[in-house]
Residue frames as qw, qx, qy, qz and C-alpha x, y, z in Angstrom:
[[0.031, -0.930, -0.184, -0.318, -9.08, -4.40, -18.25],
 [0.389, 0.081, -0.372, 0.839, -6.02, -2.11, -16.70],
 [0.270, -0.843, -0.389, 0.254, -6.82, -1.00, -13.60],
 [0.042, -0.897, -0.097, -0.429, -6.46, 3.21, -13.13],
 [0.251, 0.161, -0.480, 0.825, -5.02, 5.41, -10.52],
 [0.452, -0.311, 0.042, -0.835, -8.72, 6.06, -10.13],
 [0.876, -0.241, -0.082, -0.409, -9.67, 2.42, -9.08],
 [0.622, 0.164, -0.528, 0.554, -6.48, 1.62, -7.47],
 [0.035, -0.299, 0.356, -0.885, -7.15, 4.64, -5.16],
 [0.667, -0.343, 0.117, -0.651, -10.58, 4.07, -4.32],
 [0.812, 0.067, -0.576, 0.070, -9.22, 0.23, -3.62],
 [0.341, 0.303, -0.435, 0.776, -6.53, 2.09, -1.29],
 [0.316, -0.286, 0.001, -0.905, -9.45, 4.12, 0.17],
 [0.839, -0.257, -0.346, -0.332, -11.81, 1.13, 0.96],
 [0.791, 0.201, -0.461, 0.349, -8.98, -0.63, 2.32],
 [0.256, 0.385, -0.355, 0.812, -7.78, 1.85, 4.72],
 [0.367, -0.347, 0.139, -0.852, -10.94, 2.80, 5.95],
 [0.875, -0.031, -0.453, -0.168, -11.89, -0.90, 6.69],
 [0.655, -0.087, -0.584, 0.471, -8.24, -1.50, 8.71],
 [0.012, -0.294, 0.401, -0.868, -8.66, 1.62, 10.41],
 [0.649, -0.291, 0.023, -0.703, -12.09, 0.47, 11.70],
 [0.582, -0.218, 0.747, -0.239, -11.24, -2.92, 12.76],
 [0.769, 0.368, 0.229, -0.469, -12.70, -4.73, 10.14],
 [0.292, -0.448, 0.733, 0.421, -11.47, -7.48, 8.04],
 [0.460, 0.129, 0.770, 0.424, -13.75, -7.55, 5.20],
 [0.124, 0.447, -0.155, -0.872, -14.03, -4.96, 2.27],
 [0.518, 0.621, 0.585, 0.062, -16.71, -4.62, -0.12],
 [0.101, 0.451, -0.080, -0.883, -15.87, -2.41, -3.37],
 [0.432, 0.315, -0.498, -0.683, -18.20, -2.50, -6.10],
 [0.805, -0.093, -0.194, -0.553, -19.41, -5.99, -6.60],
 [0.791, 0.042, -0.605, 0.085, -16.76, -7.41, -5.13],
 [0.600, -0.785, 0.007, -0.153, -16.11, -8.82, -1.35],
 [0.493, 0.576, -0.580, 0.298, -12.86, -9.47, 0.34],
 [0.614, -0.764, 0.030, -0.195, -12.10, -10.73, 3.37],
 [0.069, 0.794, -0.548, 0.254, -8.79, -10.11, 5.06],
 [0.828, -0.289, -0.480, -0.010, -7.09, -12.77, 7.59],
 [0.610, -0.335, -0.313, 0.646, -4.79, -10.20, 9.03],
 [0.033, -0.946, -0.052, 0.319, -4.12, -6.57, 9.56],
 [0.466, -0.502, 0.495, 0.535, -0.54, -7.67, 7.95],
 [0.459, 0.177, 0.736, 0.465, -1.95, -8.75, 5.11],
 [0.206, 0.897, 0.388, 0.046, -3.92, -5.43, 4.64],
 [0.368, -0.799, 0.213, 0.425, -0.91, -3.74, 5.19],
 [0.490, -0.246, 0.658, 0.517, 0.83, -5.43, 2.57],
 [0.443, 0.466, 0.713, 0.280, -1.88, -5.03, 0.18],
 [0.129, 0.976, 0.159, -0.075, -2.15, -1.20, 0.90],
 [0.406, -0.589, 0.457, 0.528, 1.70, -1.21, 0.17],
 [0.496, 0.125, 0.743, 0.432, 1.44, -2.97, -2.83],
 [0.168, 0.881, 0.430, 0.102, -1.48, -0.70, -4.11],
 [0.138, -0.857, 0.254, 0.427, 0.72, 2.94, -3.00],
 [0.411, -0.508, 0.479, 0.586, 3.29, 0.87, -5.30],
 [0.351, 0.364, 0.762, 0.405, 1.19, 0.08, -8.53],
 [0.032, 0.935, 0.212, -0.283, -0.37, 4.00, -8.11],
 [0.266, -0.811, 0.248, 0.458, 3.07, 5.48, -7.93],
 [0.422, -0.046, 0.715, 0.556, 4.14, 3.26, -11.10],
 [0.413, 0.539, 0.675, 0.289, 1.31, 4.46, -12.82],
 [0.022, -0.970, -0.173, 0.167, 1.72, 8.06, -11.85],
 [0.516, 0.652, -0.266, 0.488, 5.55, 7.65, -13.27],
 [0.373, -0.718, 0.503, -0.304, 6.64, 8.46, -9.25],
 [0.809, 0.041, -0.547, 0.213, 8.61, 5.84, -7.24],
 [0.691, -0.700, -0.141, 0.112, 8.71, 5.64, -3.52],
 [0.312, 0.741, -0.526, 0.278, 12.29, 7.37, -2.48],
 [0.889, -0.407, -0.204, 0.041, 14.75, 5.14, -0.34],
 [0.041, -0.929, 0.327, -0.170, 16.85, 6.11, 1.67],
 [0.881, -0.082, -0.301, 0.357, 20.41, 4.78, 2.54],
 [0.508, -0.840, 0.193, 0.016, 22.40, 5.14, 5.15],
 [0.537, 0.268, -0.616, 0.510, 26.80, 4.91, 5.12],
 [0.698, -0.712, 0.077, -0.018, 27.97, 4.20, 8.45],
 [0.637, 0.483, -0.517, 0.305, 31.45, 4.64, 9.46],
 [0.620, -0.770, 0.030, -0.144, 33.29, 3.28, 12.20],
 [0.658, 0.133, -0.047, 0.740, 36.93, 3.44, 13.49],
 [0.326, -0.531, -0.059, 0.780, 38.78, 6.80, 14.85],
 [0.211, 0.909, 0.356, -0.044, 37.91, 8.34, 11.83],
 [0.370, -0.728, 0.376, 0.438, 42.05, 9.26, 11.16]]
């Protein structure tokens, strides 16, 4: 079964509301999760933003920097 933008989000949603509360294990639906870091929720609510944004046809923008150095003559 492909997963939605609707059950990606509420993934996102569970997730969030879990690290923001301290908590390092999420329950959605019938399944449980438990975290072993905040990093690794981090990474997982990255990963989710990026499998949304692919399905929504968006893509995160990135920015680059030029640097120049020397007098600049």
């Amino acid at each position: 079964m492909a997963d939605t933008v609707e059950t990606l989000t509420a993934r996102r949603v569970s997730i969030v509301k879990a690290r923001d509360s301290g908590v390092l294990t999420v329950k959605h639906g019938d399944e449980m999760t438990t975290f072993r870091s905040l990093s690794e929720m981090n990474r997982i609510v990255a990963n989710l933003d990026a499998q949304i944004a692919t399905l929504q046809g968006t893509q995160k923008k990135r920015l680059r920097y030029a640097y120049q150095s020397g007098k600049g003559l």
